[in-house]
Each structure stands twice: as C-alpha cells, then as structure tokens.
C-alpha positions in Angstrom: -17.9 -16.8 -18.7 -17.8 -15.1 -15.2 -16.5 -11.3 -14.9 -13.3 -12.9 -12.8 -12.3 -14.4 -15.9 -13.1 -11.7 -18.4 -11.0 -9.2 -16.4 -8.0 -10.2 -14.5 -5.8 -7.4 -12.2 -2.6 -7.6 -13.7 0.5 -8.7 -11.5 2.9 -7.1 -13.5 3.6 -3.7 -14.6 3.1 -2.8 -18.6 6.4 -3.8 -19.1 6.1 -6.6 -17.0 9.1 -6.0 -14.7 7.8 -4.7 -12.0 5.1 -6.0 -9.8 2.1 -4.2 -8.7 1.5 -5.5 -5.2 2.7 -2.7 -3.3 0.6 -0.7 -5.3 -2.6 -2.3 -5.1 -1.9 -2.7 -1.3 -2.1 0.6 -0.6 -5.5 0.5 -1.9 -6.9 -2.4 0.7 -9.0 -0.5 3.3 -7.4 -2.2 6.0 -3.6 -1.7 5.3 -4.4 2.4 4.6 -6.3 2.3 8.2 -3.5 0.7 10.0 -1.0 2.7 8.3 -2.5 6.0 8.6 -1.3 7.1 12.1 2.2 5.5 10.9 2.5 2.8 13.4 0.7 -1.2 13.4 -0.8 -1.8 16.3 -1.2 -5.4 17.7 -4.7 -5.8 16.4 -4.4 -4.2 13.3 -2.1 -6.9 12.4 -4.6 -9.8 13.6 -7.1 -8.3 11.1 -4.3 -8.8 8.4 -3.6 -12.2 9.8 -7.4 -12.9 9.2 -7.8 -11.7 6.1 -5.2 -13.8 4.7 -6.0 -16.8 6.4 -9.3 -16.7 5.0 -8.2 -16.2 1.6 -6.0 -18.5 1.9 -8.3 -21.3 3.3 -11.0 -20.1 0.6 -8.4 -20.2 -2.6 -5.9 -23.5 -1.1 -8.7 -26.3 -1.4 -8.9 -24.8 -5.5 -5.6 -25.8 -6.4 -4.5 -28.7 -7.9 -0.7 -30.3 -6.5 1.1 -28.9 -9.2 -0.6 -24.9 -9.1 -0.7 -25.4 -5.3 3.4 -25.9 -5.1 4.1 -22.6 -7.2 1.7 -20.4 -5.9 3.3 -21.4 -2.7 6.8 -20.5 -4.2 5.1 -17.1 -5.1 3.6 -16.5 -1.8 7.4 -17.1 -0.2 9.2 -14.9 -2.7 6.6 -12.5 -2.5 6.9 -12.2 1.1 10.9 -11.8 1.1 10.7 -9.2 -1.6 7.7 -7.2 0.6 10.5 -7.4 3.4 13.1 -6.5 1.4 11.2 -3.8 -0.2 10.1 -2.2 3.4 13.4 -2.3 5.2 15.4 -0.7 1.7 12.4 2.0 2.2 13.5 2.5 5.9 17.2 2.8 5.3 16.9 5.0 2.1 14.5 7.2 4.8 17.1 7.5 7.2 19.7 10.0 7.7 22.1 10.0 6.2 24.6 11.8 8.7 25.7 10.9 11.8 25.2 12.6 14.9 28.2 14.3 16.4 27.0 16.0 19.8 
C-alpha cells in the first residue's frame, strides 16, 4: 500500500463540521508569498491559475464518470464558500462607523 493511502489529510475538522481548506492554504508556499505584502498581483494569480490547472489535468483523467461529477460539485461549492468566506472576512474587517466630516 502506498504512503497516499496509509495517510490521508483530513477535509474536515475533528468534529467534522468545519472544513480545513483555509487552513491548509495558508500553508501552500505560493498563496503565503502572494499574500504577504497584502495585495495579489497579476502574476501571482497566473501561478495559482497553473497550479490548479495542473492538478487538475493530472487528477481529472483518474476519475471515473460518477467520482468525476461530485468532485466537480465539490470543486463548485468549495469555491462559493472560499468567496463567501473572504468577502464575510472583509466586511467583518471593516469599520464599523461611518464617517461624518
């Protein structure tokens, strides 16, 4: 048996509620780089592009019709809740007062 299928990275947290994702994106080398001066530059999200691209031309080809159909339903939700997830994050940073000059 391979070491991929001895260990997986869980998807969930330990009560299986919340997901991890965000979490183990802030450990990808690329997303801490880009997001270190706190602004994405043009090219810094071509890298991302590529990097999922690849993945997803290496892991696509692997899955059979069924698989393929819900790990494209994951993919779709997963990318509404990151979007969701970032813009709650930059309201809730936002003042709360309004300017009255």
């Amino acid at each position: 048996m391979s070491n991929a299928k001895k260990h997986r990275t869980p998807w969930l947290d330990d009560e299986g509620e919340a997901p991890l994702v965000h979490e183990y994106a802030e450990k990808l080398g690329g997303f801490m780089s880009a997001m270190a001066d706190g602004k994405i530059e043009k090219h810094e999200l071509e890298h991302q592009e590529e990097r999922v691209v690849a993945l997803m031309k290496k892991i696509e080809p692997e899955l059979d019709p069924a698989l393929h159909e819900q790990v494209t339903r994951l993919l779709c939700e997963l990318t509404a809740y990151n979007i969701m997830h970032t813009l709650h994050g930059l309201l809730e940073a936002a003042p709360k007062t309004k300017f009255r000059g």
